[in-house]
C-alpha positions in Angstrom: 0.0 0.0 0.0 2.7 2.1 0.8 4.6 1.5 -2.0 2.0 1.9 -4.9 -0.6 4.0 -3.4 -3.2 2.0 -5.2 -6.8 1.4 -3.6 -6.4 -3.0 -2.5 -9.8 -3.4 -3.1 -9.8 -2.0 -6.5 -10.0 -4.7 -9.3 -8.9 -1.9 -12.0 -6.0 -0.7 -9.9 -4.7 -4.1 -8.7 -4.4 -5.3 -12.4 -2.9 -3.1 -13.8 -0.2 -2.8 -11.2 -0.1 -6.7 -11.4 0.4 -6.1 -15.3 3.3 -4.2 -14.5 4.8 -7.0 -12.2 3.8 -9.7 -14.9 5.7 -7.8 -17.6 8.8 -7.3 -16.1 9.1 -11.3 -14.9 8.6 -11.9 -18.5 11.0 -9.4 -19.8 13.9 -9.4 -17.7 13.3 -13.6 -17.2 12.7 -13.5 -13.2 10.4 -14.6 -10.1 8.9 -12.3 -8.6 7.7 -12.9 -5.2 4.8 -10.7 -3.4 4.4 -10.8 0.5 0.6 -9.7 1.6 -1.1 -10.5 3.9 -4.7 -11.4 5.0 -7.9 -10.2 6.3 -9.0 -11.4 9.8 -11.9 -13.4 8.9 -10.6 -16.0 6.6 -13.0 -17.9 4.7 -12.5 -21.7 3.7 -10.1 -20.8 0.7 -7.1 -19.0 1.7 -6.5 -17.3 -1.1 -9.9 -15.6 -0.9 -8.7 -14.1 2.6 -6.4 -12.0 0.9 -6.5 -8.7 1.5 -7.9 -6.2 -1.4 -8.8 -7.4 -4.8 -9.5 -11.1 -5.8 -6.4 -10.5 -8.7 -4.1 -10.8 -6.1 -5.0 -14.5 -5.9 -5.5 -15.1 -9.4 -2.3 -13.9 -10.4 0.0 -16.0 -8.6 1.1 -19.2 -9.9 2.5 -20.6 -6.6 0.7 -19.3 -3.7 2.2 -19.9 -0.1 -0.3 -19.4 2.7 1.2 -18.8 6.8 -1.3 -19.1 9.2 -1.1 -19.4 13.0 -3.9 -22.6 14.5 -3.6 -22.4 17.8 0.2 -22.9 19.0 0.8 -23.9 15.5 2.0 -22.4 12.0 0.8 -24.2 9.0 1.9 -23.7 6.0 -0.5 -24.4 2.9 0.7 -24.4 -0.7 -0.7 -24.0 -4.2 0.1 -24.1 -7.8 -2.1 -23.1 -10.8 -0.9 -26.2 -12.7 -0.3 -28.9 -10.0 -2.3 -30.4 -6.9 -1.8 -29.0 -3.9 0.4 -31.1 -1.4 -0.7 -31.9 2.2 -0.6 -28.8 4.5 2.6 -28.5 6.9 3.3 -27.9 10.2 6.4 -25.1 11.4 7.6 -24.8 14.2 9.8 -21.7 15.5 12.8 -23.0 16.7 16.3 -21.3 18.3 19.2 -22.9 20.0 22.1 -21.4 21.2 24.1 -23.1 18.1 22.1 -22.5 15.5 20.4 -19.2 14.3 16.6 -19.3 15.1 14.5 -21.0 12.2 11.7 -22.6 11.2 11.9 -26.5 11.1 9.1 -28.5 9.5 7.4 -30.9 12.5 4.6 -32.4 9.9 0.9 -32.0 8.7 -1.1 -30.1 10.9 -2.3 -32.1 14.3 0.6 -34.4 14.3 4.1 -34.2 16.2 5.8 -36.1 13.6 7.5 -34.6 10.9 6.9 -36.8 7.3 9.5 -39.5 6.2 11.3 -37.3 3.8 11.5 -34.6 6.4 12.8 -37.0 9.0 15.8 -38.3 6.7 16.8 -34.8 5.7 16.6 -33.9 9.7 18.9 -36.7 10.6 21.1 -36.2 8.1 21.4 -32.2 9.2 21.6 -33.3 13.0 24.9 -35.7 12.3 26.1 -32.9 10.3 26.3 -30.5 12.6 27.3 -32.7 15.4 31.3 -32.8 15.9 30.9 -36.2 17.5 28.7 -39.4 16.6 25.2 -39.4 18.3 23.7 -42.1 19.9 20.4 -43.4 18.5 18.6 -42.2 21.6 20.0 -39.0 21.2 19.3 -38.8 17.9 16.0 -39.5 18.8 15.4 -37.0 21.8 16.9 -33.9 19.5 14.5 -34.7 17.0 11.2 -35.8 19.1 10.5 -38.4 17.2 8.8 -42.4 18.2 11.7 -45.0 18.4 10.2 -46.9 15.5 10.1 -44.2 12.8 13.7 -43.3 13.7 14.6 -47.2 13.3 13.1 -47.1 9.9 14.8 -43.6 9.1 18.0 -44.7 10.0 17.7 -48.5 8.4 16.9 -46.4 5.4 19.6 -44.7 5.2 22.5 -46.8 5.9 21.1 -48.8 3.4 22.0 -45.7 0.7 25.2 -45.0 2.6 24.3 -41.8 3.8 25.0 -42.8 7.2 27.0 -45.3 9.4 26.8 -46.6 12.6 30.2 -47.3 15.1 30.8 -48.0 18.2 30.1 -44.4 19.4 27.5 -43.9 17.6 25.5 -42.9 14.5 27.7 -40.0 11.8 27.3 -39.3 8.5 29.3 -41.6 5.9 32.4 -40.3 4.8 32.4 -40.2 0.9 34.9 -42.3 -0.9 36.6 -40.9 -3.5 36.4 -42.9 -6.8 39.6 -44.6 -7.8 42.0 -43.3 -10.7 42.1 -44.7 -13.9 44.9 -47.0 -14.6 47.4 -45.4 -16.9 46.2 -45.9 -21.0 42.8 -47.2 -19.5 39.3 -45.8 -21.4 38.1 -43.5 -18.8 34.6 -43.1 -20.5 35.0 -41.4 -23.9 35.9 -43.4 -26.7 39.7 -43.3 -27.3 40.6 -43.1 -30.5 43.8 -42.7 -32.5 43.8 -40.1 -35.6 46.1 -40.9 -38.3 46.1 -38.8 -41.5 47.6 -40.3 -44.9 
């Protein structure tokens, strides 16, 4: 509002300022990304809680929607030529040796962050941990039940993305692939020229 001066609930206005922003991703080949925000009565589709003109929802082809439930933030998403994915649950977290974020803790209602999300959590845990975690460990940084972990972790030292020693659970050191033997093919085709 402050920037464009424009009446929000104006259809005519918000077009044509939304032209504006539609032209200049196409012409200088960019994403743009607007930040609004909604009304206080939200009705069931979030992007009809926008505030000001309808366009505002219309014209986005990825919509990401933050809304507080409770003592949670769920995040919705939506794309004008895909199905929507499940809603997600964030949580606010800071610890003295990270900077404060937001971590994804699942769909909305539950405490446990999706499969993918777990994997990618363990894997950034172990990372950031100088020494090798115990599985119990693992498991009360990351709040999760003992047999999703189990799984999680099977899973993964199954792909070699992880390994377990005596101390502990840490992420696989990669091995570096071996030279080629002098005068062997190493992938292209080797080939001799010779010109009569």
């Amino acid at each position: 509002m402050r920037l464009h001066r424009l009446d929000e609930n104006s259809a005519a206005d918000i077009s044509a300022l939304l032209g504006d922003l539609r032209e200049l991703s196409r012409t200088s080949d960019l994403a743009i990304v607007v930040v609004h925000h909604m009304t206080k009565s939200r009705g069931r589709r979030l992007g009809q809680a926008l505030r000001g003109s309808s366009d505002l929802h219309a014209w986005g082809d990825s919509n990401a929607y933050l809304v507080r439930q409770r003592d949670e933030l769920i995040l919705t998403l939506e794309h004008r030529s895909a199905p929507a994915p499940q809603p997600l649950s964030l949580s606010l977290v800071s610890r003295p040796s990270h900077h404060t974020h937001l971590e994804v803790t699942g769909e909305p209602g539950s405490e446990q962050p999706p499969a993918a999300f777990l994997s990618d959590a363990i894997r950034v845990l172990l990372r950031d941990c100088p020494e090798p975690l115990s599985r119990s460990a693992i498991r009360q940084r990351l709040r999760v039940n003992n047999k999703r972990l189990g799984d999680a972790l099977a899973e993964l030292e199954g792909h070699g993305h992880i390994s377990r020693g005596s101390a502990g659970w840490s992420l696989a050191v990669p091995t570096a692939a071996p030279a080629p033997k002098p005068g062997a093919a190493t992938g292209q085709d080797q080939r001799q020229l010779s010109f009569v």
